[in-house]
Backbone as CSV, one residue per row, in Angstrom:
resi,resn,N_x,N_y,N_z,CA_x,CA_y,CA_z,C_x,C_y,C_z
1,UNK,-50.373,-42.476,28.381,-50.827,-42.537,27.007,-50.518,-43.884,26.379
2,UNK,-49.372,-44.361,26.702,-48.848,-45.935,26.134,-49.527,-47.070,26.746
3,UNK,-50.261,-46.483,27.758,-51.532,-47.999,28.332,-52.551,-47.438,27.099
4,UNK,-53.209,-46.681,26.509,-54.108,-46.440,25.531,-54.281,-46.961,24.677
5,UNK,-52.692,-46.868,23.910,-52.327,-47.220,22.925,-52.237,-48.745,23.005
6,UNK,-51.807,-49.367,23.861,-51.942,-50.757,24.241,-53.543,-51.329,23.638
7,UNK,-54.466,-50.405,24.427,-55.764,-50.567,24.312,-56.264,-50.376,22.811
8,UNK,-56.125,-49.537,22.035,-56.317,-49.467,20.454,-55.632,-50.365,19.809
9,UNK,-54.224,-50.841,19.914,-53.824,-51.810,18.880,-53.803,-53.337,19.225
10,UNK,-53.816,-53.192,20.728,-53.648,-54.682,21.046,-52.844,-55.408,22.055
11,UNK,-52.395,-56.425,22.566,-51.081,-56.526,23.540,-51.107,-57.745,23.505
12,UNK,-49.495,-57.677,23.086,-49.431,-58.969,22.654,-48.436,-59.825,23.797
13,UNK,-48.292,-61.309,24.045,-48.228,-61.430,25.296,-46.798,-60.941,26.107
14,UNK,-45.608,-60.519,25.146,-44.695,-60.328,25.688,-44.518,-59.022,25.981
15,UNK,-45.664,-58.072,26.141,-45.859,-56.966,26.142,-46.218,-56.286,27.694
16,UNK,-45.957,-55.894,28.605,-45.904,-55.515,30.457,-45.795,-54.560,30.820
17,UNK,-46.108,-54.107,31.791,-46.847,-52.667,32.384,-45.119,-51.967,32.376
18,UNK,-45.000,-50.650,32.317,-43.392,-50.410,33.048,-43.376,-49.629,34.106
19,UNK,-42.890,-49.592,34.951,-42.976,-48.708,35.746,-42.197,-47.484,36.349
20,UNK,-41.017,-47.268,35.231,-40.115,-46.369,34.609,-40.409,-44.806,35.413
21,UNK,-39.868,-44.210,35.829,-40.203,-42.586,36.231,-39.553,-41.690,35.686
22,UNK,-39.917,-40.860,35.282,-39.213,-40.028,34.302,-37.811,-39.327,35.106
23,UNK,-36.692,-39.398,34.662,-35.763,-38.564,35.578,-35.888,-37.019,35.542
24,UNK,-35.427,-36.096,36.399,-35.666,-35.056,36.370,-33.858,-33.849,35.677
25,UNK,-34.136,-33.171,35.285,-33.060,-32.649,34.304,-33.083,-31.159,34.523
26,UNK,-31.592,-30.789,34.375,-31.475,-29.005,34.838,-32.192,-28.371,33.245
27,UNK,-31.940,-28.990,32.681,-32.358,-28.507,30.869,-33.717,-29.033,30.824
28,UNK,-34.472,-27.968,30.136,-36.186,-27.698,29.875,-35.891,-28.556,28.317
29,UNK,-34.902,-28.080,27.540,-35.181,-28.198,26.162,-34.730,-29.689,25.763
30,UNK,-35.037,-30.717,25.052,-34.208,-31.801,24.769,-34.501,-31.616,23.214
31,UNK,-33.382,-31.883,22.656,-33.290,-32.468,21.232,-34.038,-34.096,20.857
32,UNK,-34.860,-33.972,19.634,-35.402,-34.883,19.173,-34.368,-35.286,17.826
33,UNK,-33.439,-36.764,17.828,-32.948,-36.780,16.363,-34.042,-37.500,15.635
34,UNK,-33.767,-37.691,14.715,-34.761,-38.253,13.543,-34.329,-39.843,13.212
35,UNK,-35.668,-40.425,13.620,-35.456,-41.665,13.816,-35.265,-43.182,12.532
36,UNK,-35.480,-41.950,11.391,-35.573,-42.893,10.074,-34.847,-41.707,9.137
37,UNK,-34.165,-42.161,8.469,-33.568,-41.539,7.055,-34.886,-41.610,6.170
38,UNK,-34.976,-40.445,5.594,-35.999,-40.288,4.129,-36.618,-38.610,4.118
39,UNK,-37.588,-38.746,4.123,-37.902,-37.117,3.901,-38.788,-36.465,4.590
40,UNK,-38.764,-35.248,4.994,-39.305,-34.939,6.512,-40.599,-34.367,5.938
41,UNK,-41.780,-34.822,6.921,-43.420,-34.578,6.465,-44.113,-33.706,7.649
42,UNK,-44.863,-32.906,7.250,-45.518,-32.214,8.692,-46.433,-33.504,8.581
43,UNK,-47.130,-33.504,10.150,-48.152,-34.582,10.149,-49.492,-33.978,9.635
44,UNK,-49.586,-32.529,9.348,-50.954,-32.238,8.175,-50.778,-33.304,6.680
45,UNK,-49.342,-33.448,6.440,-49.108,-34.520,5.100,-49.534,-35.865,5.457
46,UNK,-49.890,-36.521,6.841,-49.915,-37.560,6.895,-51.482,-38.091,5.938
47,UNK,-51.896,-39.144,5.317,-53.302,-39.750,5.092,-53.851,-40.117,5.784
48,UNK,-53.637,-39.594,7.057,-54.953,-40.353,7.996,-55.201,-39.204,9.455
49,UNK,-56.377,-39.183,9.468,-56.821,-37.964,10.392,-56.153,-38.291,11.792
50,UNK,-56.229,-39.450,12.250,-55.750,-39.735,13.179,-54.278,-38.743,13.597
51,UNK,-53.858,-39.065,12.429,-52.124,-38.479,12.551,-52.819,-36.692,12.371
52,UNK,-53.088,-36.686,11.178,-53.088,-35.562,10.371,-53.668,-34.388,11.292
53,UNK,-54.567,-34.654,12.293,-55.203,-34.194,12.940,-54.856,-34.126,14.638
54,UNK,-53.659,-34.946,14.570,-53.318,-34.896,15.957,-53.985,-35.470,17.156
55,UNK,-54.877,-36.134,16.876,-55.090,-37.008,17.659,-54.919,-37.575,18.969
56,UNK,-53.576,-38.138,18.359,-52.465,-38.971,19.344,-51.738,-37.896,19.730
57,UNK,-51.542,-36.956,19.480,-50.750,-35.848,19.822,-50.015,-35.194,18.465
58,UNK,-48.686,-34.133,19.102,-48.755,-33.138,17.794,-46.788,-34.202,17.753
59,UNK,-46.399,-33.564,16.445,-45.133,-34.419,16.267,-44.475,-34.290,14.629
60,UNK,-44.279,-35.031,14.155,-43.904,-35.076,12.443,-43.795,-35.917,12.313
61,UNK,-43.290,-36.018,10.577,-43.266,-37.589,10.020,-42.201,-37.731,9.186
62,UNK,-41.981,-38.563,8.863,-40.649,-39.210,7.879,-41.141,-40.382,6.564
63,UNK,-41.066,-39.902,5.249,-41.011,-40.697,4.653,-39.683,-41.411,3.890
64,UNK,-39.665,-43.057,4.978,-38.434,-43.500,4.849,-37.670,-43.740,3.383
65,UNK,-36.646,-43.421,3.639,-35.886,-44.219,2.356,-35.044,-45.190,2.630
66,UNK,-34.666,-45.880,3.941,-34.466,-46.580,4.386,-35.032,-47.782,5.696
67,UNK,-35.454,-49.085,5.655,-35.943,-49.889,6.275,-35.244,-49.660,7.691
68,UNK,-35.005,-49.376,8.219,-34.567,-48.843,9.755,-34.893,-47.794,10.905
69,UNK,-35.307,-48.206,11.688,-35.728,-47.237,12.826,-34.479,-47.315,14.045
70,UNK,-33.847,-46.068,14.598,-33.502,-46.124,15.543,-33.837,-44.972,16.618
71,UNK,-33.434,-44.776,17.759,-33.840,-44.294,18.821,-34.025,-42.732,18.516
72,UNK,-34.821,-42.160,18.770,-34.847,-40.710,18.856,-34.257,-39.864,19.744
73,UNK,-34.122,-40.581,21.363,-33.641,-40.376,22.047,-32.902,-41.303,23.274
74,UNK,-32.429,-40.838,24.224,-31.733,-41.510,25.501,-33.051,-41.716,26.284
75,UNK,-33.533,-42.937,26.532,-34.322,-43.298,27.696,-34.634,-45.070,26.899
76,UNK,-35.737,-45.141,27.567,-36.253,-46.507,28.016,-37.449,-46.928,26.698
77,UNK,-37.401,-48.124,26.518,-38.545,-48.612,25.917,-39.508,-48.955,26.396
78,UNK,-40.881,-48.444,26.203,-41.971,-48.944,27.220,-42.939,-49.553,26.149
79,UNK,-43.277,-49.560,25.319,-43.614,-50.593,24.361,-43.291,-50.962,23.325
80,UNK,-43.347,-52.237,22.864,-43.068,-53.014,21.363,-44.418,-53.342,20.884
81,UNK,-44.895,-52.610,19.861,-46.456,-53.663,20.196,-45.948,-54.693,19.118
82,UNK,-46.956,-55.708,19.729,-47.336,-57.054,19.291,-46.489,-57.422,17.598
83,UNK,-47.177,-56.575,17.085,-46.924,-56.710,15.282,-46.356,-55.563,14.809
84,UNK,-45.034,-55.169,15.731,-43.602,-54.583,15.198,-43.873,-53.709,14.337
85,UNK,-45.273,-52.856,14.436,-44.968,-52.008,13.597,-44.916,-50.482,14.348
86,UNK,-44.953,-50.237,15.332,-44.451,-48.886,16.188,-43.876,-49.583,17.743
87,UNK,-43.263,-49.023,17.875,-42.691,-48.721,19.460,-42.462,-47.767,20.011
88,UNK,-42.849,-47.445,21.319,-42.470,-45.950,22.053,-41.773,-46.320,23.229
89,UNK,-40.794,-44.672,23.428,-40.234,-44.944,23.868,-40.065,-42.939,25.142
90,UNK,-39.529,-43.563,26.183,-40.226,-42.359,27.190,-38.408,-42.161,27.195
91,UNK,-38.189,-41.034,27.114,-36.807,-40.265,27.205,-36.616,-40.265,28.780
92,UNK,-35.127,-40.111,29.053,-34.821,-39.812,30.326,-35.374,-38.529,31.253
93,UNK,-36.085,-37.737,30.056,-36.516,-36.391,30.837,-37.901,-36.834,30.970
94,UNK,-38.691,-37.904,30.302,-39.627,-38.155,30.915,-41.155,-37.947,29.370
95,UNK,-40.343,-37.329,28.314,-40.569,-37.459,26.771,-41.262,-38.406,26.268
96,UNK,-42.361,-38.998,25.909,-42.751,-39.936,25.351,-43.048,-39.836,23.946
97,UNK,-42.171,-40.578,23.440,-42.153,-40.455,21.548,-42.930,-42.119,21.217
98,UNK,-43.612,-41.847,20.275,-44.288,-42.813,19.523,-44.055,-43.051,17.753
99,UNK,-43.246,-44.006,17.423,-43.008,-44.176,16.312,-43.735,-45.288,15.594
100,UNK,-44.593,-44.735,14.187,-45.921,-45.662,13.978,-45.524,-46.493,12.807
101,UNK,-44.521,-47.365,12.378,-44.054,-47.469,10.607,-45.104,-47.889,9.800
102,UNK,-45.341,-46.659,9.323,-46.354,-46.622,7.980,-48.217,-46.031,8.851
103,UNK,-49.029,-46.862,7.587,-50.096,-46.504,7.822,-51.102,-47.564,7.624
104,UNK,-51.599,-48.194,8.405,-52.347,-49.546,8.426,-51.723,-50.428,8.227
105,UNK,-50.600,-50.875,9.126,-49.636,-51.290,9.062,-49.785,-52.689,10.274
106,UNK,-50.558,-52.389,11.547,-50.761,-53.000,12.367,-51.610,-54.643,11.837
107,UNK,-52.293,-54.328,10.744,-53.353,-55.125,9.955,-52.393,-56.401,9.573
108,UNK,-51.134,-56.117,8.981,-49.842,-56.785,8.757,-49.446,-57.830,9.891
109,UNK,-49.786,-58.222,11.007,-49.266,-58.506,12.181,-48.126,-59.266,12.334
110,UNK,-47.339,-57.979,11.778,-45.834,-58.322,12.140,-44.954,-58.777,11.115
111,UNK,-45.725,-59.138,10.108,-45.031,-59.791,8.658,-44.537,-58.130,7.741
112,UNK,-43.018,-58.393,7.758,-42.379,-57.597,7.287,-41.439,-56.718,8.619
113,UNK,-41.500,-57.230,9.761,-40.991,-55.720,10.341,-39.975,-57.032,11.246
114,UNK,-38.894,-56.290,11.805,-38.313,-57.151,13.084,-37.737,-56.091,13.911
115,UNK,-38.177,-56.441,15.272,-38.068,-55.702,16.999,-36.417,-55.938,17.076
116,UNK,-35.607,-55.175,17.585,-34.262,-55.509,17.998,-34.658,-54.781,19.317
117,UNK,-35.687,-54.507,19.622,-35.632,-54.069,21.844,-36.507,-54.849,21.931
118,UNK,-36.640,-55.394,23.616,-37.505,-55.353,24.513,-38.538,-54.110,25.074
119,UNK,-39.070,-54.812,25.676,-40.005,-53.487,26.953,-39.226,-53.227,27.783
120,UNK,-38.650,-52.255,28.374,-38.246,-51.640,29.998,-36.023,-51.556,29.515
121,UNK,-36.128,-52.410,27.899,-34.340,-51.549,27.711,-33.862,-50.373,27.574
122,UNK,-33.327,-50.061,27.926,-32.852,-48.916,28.117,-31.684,-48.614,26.267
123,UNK,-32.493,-47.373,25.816,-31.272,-47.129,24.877,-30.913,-45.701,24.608
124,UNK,-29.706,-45.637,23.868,-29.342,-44.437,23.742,-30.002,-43.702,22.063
125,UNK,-29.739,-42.186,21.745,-30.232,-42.453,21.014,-29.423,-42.839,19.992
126,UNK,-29.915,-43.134,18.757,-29.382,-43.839,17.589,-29.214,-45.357,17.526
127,UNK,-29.637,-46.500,18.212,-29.520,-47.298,18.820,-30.440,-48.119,18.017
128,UNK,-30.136,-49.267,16.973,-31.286,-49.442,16.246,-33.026,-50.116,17.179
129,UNK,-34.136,-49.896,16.437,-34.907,-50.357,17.686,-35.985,-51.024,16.796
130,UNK,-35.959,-50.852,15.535,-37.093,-51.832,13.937,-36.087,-51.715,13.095
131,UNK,-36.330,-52.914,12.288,-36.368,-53.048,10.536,-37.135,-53.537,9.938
132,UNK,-37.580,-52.836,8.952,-38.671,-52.927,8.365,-38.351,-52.924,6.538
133,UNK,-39.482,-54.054,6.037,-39.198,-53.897,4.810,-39.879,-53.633,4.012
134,UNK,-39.533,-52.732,3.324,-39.932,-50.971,2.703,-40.726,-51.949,1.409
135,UNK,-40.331,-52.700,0.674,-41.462,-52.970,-0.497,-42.508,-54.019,0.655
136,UNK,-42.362,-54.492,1.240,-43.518,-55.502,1.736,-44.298,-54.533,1.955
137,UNK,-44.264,-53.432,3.009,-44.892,-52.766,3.499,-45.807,-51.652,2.505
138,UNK,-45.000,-51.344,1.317,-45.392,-50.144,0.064,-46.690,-51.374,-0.543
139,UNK,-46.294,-52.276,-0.869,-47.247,-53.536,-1.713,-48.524,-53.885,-0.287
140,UNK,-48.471,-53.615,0.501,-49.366,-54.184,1.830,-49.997,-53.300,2.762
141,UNK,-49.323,-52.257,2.997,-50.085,-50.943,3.840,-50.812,-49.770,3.090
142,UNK,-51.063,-49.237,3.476,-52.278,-47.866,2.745,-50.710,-47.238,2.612
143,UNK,-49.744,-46.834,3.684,-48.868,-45.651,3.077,-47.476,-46.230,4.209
144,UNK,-46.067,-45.784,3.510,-44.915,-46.234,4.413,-44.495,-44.792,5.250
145,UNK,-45.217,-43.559,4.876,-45.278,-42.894,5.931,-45.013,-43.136,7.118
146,UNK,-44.019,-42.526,8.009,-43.997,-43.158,9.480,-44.450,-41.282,10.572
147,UNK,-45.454,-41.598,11.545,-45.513,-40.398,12.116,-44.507,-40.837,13.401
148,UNK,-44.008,-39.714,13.790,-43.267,-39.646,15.216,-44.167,-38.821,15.622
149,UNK,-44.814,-38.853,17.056,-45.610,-38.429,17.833,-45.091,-38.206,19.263
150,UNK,-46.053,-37.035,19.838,-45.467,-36.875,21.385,-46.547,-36.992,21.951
151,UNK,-46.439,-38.411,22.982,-47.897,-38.584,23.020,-48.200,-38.144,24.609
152,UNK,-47.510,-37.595,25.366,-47.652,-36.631,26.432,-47.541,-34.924,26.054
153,UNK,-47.945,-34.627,25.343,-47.588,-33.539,24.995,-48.331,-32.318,26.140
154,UNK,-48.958,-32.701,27.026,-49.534,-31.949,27.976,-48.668,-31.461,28.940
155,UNK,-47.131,-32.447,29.114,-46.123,-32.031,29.815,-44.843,-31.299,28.748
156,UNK,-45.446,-30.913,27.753,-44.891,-30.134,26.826,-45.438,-28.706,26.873
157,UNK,-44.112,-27.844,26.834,-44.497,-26.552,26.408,-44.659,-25.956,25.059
158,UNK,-43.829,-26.176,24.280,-42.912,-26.476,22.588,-42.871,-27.346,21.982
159,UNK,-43.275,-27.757,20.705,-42.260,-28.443,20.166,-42.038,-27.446,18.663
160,UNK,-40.666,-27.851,18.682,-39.446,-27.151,17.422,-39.259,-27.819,16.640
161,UNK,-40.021,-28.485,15.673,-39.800,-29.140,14.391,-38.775,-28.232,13.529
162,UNK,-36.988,-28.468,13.233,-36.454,-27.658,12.551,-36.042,-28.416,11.255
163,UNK,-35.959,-29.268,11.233,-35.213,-30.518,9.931,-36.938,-30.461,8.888
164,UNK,-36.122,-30.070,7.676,-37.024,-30.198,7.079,-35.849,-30.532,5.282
165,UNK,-37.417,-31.156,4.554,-36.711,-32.207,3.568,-35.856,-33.587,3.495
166,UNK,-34.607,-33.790,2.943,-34.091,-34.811,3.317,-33.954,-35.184,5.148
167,UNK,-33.378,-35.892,5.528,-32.863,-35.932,6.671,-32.349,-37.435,7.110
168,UNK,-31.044,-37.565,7.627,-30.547,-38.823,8.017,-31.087,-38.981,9.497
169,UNK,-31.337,-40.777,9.637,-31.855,-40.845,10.726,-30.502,-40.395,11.611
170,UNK,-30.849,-39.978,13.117,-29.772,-39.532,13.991,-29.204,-37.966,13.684
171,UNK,-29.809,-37.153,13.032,-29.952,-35.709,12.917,-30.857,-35.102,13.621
172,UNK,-30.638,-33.925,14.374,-31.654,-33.546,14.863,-32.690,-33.203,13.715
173,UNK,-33.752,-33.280,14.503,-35.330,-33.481,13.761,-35.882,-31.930,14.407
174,UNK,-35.387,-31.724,16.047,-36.858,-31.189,16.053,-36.073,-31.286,17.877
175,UNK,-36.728,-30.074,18.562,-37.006,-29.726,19.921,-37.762,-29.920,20.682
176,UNK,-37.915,-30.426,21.800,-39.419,-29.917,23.023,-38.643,-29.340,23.705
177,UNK,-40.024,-28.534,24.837,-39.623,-27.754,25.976,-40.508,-28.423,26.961
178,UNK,-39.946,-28.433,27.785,-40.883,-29.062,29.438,-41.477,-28.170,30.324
179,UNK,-42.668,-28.328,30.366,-43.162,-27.094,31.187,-42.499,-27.123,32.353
């Protein structure tokens, strides 16, 4: 799904194939924490069908109250795109989360946001991985909405969205199950 996504937003040159394999795990279920502090959104709240509609897959959203993204989970980074405004990242069980900051945000290319990963680092979760700044982005994007997405969700059985309202980033957010 993250070569796709490559293909819709762009690739920018420090951007490379990974070739990462998902590890395999006695536990079906992994915890998702929440990758931004602010307030928890189903993605029917998102403004854009893309999200709202699932599209990219099924997941939730966060409207930040703080300029910071960190890891959702333990695994690897397999993309930064180009203009820092989402990165995904494939969990050790093999999970692929997609974090989008905001909403027409890519249009921005890159003004306002800064990458603290590479492609193919490895992090844990909570681990910062964007910062982003919340008035550039409110004065410049359609919305600072951020969706978290599961963009393999075909190797999903579940997902358990339980955090709802406030929520600090690094709280659990939310469950999958692995078929």
């Amino acid at each position: 799904m993250f070569n796709k996504l490559k293909k819709m937003f762009g690739s920018g040159e420090s951007e490379q194939q990974t070739t990462a394999k998902p590890s395999t795990t006695a536990s079906k279920e992994i915890v998702i924490k929440a990758p931004l502090t602010g307030e928890m959104n189903t993605l029917s709240e998102v403004p854009d069908p893309v999200f709202a509609e699932k599209m990219m897959g099924d997941g939730f959203a966060i409207t930040p109250t703080e300029g910071k993204v960190v890891s959702p989970v333990d695994g690897e980074i397999v993309q930064v795109f180009h203009t820092k405004h989402a990165v995904g990242i494939r969990s050790n069980e093999g999970v692929e989360v997609l974090i989008h900051v905001g909403l027409e945000t890519v249009k921005l290319n890159g003004e306002g946001f800064e990458a603290h990963v590479t492609e193919g680092q490895a992090v844990k979760a909570g681990d910062q991985l964007l910062t982003f700044d919340m008035n550039y982005i409110k004065e410049n994007a359609k919305s600072i909405i951020t969706p978290v997405i599961f963009t393999n969700g075909d190797m999903l059985e579940k997902i358990n969205v339980q955090a709802t309202g406030p929520v600090q980033a690094g709280a659990d957010a939310a469950t999958v199950t692995l078929k």
